[in-house]
RODO-2510 file (C-alpha; in nm, 4 decimals, decimal comma):
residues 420
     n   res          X          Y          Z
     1     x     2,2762     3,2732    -2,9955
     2     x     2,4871     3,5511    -3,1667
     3     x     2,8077     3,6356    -3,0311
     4     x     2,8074     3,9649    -2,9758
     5     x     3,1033     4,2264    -2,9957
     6     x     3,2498     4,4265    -2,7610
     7     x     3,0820     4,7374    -2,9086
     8     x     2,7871     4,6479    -2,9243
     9     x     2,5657     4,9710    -2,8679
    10     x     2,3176     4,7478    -2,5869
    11     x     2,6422     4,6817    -2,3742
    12     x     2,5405     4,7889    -2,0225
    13     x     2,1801     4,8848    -2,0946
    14     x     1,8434     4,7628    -1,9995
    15     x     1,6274     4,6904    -2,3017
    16     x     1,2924     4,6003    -2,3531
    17     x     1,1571     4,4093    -2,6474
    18     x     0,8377     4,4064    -2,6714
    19     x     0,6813     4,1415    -2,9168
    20     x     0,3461     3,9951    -2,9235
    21     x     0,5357     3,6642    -3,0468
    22     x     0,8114     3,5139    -2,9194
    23     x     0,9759     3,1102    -2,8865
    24     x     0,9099     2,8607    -2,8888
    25     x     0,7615     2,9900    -3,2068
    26     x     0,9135     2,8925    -3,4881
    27     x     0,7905     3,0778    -3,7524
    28     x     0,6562     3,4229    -3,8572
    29     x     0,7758     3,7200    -3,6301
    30     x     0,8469     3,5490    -3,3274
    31     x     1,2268     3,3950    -3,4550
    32     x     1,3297     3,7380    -3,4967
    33     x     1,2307     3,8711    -3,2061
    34     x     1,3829     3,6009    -3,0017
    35     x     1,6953     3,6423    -3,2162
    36     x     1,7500     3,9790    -3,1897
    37     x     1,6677     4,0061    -2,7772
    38     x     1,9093     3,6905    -2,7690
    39     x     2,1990     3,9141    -2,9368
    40     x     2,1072     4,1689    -2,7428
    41     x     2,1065     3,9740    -2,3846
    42     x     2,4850     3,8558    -2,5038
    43     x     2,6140     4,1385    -2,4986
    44     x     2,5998     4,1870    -2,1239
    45     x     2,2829     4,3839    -2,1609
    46     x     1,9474     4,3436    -1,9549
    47     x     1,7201     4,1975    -2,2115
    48     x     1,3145     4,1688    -2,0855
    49     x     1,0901     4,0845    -2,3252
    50     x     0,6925     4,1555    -2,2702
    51     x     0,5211     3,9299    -2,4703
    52     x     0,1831     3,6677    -2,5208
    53     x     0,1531     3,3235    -2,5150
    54     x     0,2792     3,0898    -2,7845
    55     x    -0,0091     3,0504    -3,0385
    56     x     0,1138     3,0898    -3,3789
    57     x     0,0840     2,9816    -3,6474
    58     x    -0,1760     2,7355    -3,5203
    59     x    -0,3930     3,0292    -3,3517
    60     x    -0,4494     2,7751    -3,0536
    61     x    -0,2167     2,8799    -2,7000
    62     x     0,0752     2,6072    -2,6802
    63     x    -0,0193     2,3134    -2,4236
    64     x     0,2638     2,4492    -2,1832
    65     x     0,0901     2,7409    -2,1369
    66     x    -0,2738     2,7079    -2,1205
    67     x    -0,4619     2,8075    -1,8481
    68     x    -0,1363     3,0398    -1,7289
    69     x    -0,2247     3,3771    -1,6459
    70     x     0,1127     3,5466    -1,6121
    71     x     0,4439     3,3816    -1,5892
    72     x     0,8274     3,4416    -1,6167
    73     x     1,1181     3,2830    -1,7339
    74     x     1,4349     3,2871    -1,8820
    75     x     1,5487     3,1350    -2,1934
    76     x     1,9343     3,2268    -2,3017
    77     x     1,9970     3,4719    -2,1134
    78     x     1,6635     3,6930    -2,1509
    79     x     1,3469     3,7025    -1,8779
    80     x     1,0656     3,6347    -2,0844
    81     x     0,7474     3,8373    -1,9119
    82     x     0,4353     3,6338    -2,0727
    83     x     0,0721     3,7406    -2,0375
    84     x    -0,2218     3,6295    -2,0772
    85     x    -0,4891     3,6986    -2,3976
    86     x    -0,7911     3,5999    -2,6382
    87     x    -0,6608     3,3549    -2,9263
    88     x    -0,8825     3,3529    -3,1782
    89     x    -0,9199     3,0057    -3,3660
    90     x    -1,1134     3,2180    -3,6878
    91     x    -1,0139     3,5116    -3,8054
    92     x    -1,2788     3,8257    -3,8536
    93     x    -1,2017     4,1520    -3,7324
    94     x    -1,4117     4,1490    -3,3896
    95     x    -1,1881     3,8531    -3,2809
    96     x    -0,8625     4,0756    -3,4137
    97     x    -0,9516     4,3176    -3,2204
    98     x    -1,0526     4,1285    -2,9266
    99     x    -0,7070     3,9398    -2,9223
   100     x    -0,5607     4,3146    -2,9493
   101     x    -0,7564     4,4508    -2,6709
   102     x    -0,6410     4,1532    -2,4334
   103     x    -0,2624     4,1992    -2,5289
   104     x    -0,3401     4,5398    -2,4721
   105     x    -0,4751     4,5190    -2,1646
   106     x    -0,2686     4,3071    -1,9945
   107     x     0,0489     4,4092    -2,1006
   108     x    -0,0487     4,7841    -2,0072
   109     x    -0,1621     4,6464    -1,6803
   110     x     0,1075     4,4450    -1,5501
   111     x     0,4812     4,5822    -1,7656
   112     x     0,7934     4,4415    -1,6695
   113     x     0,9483     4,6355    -1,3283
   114     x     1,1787     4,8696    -1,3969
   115     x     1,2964     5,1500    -1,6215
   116     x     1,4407     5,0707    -1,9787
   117     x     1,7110     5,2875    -2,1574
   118     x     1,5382     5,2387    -2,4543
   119     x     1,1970     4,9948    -2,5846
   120     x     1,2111     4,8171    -2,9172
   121     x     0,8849     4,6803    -3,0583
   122     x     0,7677     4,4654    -3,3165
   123     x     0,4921     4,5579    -3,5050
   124     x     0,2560     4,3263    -3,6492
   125     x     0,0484     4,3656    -3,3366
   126     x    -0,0814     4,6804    -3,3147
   127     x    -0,1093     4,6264    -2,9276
   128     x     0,2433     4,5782    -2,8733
   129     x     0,3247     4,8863    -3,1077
   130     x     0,0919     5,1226    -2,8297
   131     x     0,2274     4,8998    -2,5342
   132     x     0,5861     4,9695    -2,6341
   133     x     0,5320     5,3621    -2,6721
   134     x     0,3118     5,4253    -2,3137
   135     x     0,6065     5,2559    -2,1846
   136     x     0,8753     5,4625    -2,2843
   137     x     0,6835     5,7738    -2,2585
   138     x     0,5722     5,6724    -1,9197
   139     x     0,9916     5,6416    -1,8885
   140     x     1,1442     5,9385    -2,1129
   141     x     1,3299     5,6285    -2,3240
   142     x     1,4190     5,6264    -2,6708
   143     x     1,1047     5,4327    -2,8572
   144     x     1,1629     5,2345    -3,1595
   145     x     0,9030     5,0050    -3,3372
   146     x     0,9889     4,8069    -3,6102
   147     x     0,6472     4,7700    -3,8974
   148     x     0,6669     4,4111    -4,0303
   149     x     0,3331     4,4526    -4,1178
   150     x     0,1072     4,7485    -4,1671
   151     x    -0,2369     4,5966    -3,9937
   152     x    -0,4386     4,9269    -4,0934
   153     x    -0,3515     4,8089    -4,4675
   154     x    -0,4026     4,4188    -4,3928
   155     x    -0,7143     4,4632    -4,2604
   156     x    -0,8683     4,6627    -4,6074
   157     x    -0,6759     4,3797    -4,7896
   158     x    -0,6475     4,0902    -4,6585
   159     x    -0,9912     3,9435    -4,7130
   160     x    -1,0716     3,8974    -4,3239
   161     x    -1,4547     3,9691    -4,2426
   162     x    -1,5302     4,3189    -4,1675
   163     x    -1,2176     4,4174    -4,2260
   164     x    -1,2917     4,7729    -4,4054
   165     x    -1,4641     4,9036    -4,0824
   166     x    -1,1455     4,8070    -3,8808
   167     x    -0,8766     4,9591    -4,1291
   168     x    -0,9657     5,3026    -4,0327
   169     x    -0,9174     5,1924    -3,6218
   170     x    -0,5990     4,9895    -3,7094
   171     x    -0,4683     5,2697    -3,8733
   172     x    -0,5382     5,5002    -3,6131
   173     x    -0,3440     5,3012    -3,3559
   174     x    -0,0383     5,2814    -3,6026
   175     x    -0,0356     5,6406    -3,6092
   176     x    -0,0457     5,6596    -3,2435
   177     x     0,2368     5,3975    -3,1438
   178     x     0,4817     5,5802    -3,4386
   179     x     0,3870     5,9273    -3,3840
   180     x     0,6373     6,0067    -3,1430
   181     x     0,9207     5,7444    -3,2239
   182     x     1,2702     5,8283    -3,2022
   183     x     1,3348     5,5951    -3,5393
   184     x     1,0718     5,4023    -3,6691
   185     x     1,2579     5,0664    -3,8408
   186     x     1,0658     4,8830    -4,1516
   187     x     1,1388     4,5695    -4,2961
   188     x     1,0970     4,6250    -4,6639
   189     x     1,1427     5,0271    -4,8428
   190     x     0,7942     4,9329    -5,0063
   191     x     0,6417     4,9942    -4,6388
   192     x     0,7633     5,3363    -4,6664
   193     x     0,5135     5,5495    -4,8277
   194     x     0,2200     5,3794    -4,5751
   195     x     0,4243     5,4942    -4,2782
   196     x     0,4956     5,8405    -4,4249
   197     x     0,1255     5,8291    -4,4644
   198     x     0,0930     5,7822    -4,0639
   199     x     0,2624     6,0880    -3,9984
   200     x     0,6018     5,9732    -3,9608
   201     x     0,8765     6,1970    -4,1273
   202     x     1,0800     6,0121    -4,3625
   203     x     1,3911     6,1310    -4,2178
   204     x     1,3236     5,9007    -3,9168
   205     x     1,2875     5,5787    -4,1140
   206     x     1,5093     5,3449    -4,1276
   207     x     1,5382     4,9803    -4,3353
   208     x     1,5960     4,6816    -4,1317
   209     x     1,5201     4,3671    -4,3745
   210     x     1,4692     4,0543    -4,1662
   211     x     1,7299     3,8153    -4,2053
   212     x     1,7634     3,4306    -4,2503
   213     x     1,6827     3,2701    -3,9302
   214     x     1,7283     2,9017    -4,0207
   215     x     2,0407     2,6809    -4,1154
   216     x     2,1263     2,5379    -4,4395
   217     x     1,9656     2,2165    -4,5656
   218     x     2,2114     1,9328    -4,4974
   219     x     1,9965     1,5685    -4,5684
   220     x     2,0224     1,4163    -4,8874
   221     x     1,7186     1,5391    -5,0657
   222     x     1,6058     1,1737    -5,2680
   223     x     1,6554     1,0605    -4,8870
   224     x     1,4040     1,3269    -4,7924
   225     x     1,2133     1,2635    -5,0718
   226     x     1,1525     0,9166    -4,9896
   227     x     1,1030     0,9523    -4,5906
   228     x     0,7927     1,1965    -4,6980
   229     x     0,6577     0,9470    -5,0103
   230     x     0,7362     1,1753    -5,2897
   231     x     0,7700     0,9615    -5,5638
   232     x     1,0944     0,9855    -5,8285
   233     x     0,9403     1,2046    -6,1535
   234     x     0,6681     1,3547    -5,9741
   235     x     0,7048     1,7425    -5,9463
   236     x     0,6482     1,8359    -5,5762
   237     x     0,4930     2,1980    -5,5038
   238     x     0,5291     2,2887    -5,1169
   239     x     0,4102     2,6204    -4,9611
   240     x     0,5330     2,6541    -4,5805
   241     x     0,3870     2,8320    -4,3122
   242     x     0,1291     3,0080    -4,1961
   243     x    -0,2493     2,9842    -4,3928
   244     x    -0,4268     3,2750    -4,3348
   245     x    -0,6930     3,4830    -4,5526
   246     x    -0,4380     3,7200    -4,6711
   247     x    -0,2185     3,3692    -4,8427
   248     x    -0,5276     3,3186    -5,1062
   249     x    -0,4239     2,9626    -5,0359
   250     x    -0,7222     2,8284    -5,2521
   251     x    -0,5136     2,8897    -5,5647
   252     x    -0,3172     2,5852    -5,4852
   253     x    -0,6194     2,4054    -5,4256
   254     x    -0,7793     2,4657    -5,7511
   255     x    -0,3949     2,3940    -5,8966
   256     x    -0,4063     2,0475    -5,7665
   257     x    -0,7170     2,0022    -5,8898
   258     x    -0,6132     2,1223    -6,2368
   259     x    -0,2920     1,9013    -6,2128
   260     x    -0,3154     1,5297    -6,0802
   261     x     0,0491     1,5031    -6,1762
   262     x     0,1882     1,7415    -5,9418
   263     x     0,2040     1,6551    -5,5477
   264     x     0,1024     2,0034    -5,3891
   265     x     0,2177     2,0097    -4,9978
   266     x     0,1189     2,2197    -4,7722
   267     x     0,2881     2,2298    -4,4685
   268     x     0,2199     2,4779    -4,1619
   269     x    -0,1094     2,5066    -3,9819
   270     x    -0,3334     2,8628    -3,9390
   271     x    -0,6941     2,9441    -3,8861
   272     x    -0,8119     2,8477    -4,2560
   273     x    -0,6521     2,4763    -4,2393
   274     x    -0,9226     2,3391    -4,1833
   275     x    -1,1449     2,5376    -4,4670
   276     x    -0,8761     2,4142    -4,6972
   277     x    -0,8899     2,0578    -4,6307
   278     x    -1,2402     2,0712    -4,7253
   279     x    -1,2249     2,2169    -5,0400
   280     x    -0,9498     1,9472    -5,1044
   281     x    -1,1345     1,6952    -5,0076
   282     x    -1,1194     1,4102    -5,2702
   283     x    -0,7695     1,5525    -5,4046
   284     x    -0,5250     1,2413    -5,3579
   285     x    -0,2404     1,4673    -5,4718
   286     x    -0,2711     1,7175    -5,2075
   287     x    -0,0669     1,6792    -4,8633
   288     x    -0,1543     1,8556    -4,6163
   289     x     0,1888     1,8458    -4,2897
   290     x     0,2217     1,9777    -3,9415
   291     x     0,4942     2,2546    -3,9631
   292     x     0,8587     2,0627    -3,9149
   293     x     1,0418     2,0791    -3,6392
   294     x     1,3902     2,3492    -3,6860
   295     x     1,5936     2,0141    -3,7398
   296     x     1,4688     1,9727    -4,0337
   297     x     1,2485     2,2390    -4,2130
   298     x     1,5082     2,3730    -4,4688
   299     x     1,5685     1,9774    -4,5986
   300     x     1,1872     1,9496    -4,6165
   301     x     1,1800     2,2591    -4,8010
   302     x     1,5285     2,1677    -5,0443
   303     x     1,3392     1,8169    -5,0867
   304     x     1,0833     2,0260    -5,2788
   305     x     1,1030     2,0936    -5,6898
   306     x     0,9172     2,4658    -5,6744
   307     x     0,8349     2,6659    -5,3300
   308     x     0,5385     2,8408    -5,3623
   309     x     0,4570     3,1957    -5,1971
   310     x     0,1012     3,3065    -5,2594
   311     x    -0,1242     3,6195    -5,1800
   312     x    -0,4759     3,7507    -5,2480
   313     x    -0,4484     3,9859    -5,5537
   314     x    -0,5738     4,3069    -5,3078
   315     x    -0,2399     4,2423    -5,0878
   316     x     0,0045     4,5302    -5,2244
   317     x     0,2252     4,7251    -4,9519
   318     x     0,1051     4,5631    -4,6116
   319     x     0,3270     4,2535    -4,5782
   320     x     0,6173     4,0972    -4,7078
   321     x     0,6244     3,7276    -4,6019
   322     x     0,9503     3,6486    -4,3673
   323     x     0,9220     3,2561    -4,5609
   324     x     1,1127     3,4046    -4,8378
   325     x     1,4530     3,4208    -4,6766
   326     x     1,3970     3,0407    -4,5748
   327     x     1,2947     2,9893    -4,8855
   328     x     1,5693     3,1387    -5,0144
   329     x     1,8476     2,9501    -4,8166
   330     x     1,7028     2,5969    -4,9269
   331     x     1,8119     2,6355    -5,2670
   332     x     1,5096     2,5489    -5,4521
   333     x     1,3142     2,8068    -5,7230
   334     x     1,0044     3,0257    -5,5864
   335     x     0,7307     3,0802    -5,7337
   336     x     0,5123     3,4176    -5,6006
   337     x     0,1679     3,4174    -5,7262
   338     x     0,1740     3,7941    -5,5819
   339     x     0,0712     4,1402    -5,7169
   340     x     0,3366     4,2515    -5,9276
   341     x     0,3500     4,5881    -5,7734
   342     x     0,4065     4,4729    -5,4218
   343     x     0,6973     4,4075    -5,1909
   344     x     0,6632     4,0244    -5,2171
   345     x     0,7157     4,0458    -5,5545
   346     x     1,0044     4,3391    -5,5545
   347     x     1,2099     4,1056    -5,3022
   348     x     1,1496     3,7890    -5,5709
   349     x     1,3059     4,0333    -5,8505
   350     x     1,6013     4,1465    -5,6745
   351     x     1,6886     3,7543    -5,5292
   352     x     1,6566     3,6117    -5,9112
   353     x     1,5657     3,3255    -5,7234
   354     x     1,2163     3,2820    -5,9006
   355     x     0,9503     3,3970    -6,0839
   356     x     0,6113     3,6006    -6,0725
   357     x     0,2753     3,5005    -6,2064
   358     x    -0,0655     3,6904    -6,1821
   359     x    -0,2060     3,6075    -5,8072
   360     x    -0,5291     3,3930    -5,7942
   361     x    -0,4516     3,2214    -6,1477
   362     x    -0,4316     2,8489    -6,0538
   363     x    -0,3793     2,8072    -6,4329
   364     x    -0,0899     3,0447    -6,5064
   365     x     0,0773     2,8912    -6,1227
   366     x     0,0695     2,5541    -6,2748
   367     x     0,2549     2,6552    -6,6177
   368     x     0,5182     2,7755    -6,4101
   369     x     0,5486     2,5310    -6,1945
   370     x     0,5656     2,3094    -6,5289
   371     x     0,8069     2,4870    -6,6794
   372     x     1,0603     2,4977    -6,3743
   373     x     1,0307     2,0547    -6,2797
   374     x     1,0973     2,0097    -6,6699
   375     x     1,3998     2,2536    -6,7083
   376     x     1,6025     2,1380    -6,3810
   377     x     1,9453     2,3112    -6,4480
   378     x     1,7405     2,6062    -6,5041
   379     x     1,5846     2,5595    -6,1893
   380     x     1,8603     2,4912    -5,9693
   381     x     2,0135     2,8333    -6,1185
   382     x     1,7570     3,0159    -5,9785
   383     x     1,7529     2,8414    -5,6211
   384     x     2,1384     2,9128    -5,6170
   385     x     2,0498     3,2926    -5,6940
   386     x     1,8594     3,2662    -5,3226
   387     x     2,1393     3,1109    -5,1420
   388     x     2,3888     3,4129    -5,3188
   389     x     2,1206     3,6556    -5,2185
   390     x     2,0905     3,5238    -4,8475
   391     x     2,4696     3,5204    -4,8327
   392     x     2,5444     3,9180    -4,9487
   393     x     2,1807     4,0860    -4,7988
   394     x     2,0181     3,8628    -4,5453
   395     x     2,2904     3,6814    -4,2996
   396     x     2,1629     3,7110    -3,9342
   397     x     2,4970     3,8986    -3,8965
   398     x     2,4111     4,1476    -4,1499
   399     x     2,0592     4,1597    -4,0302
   400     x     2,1318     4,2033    -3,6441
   401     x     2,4418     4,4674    -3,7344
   402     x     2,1300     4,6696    -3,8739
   403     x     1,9453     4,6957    -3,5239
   404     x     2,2703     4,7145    -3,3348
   405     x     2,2898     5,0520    -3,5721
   406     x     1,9554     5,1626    -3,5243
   407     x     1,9450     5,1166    -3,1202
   408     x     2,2904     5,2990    -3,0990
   409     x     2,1118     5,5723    -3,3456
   410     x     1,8346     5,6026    -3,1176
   411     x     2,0345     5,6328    -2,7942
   412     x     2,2965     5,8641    -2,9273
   413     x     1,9971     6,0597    -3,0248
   414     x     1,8362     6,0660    -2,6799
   415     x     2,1660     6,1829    -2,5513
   416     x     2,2259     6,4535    -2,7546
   417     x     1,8920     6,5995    -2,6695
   418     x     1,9670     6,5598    -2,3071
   419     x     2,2646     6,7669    -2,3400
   420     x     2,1237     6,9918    -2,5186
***
């Protein structure tokens, strides 16, 4: 937990968080969220969060919770309101929006008690974006959703069945939880022209990069190395985290395949696991790991020669993968098979820590991947490049000073309007 300062703009207040994901999740949206209404919650402020389950990245509820309708609990601090919905274990876009409509439901139907000063939201779900405005219009509060992902975009690019009739309803429930937002936060500029598209002024957005949520690696990395069999000499390629459509995670498939002399890991779980393991099938080089434990992801990941982050080629301005910044802290060069002209790629160029190749290009992944296990000083230059980035731009002080900022904004805002 962040220590919090004696300024900080929640002091006193009630907040709400709303967030579709939450811990014990480990990865994906979910750290933040717990992060930030953990900061929040120190600060001597009522922190409720309103969110689902625990699901992801496996897209199957968490053991502890199945067959729990609604429940509430606190963990450091903050009373956790959990309810019930649809997980879908395959991804098309009538389970999507079934698993919205749930979340949706529910969370419409039974809110936490009592009035917030203000409701923060995360936004990858568009249920919790519309959840988190009805309730502070239903309360007069200061509304403030944060777009990690734009699902009206994901859904025309991501790949996922039927996803071109959906875009047009995603996008229409976008426009309706930012339409009337005090500030609307983004993680990455490159979101910025999509939400201007929504119908947000400009004026009211605001950049909030996500910040490093994991510690430095501190194992020795041939120790590592040798705990997980990866043999001396032998180039190791590990992506991390969730596999999805929108990953286009057959490209290190058809890599391995191309490259017996490179171990390719893969190490997270998702809806298209299980696809993947069959098209490996046969592939001795080819790992396939449940997602490590916070203890010791970031010396899994340093243990590594070349982190790969991966997308379809149609994913441009819709998501910018939160792996990065713990990619970036382990030291080790990325490699983004990406679209050049998308955030992923715009957030590898500014780091230095790693280089681009053309997405879905098994053959141009694996000459870079060459090219960085042969030329190791060269490599660790660019892994130290992520751990300088991380250190200036993405410290969870940095990051959490940015929604301190944008909550005080908001409120001060709200104020001045009640005066008036």
């Amino acid at each position: 937990m962040s220590a919090a300062a004696p300024h900080t703009p929640s002091r006193g207040r009630r907040i709400l968080v709303v967030s579709t994901n939450y811990a014990p999740e480990l990865t994906g949206i979910g750290p933040y969220a717990t992060q930030l209404a953990e900061h929040w919650a120190a600060s001597s402020a009522r922190t409720d969060v309103l969110t689902g389950m625990p699901h992801y990245p496996a897209w199957r509820t968490d053991d502890r919770y199945r067959g729990v309708w609604r429940t509430t609990e606190t963990r450091a601090g903050v009373h956790v309101h959990r309810r019930r919905h649809y997980v879908p274990p395959r991804q098309t876009a009538l389970r999507r929006g079934l698993f919205e409509l749930t979340v949706l439901g529910h969370g419409l139907l039974a809110p936490p008690k009592g009035r917030p000063d203000a409701v923060v939201s995360q936004m990858p779900s568009l249920a919790g974006g519309v959840i988190g405005a009805r309730i502070a219009r239903r309360h007069r509060v200061p509304y403030v959703p944060v777009v990690q992902d734009l699902m009206g975009a994901a859904a025309a690019q991501s790949g996922i069945r039927g996803g071109g009739r959906a875009a047009s309803v995603a996008a229409a429930a976008e426009r309706y939880a930012l339409r009337d937002a005090a500030l609307v936060g983004v993680i990455h500029e490159s979101f910025v022209p999509g939400v201007t598209a929504l119908g947000v002024d400009p004026a009211r957005i605001r950049i909030v990069p996500n910040w490093t949520h994991v510690r430095e690696p501190t194992a020795d990395r041939e120790a590592t190395r040798a705990r997980l069999g990866w043999q001396p000499g032998t180039p190791v390629l590990l992506h991390s985290g969730n596999m999805g459509l929108k990953q286009g995670l057959d490209v290190l498939v058809d890599l391995a395949r191309l490259a017996p002399d490179v171990r390719v890991v893969l190490m997270g779980d998702g809806n298209q696991r299980e696809a993947l393991r069959a098209r490996a099938a046969g592939l001795a080089n080819l790992d396939f790991l449940p997602p490590a434990g916070a203890d010791e992801f970031t010396d899994v990941l340093a243990a590594a020669d070349v982190l790969a982050v991966t997308q379809r080629a149609s994913v441009l301005d819709m998501s910018v993968p939160s792996k990065l910044t713990s990619y970036f802290v382990s030291g080790r060069p990325v490699v983004a098979s990406v679209a050049g002209e998308g955030g992923t790629a715009d957030e590898v160029r500014r780091s230095g820590a790693g280089v681009l190749v053309r997405p879905e290009d098994p053959a141009a992944l694996l000459t870079a991947v060459r090219a960085l296990a042969a030329d190791r000083a060269g490599a660790d230059l660019l892994g130290a490049r992520g751990t300088t980035y991380v250190a200036q731009h993405l410290s969870r002080e940095a990051g959490l000073a940015r929604f301190d900022d944008l909550l005080a904004e908001a409120l001060g805002n709200a104020q001045g309007s009640a005066r008036r």
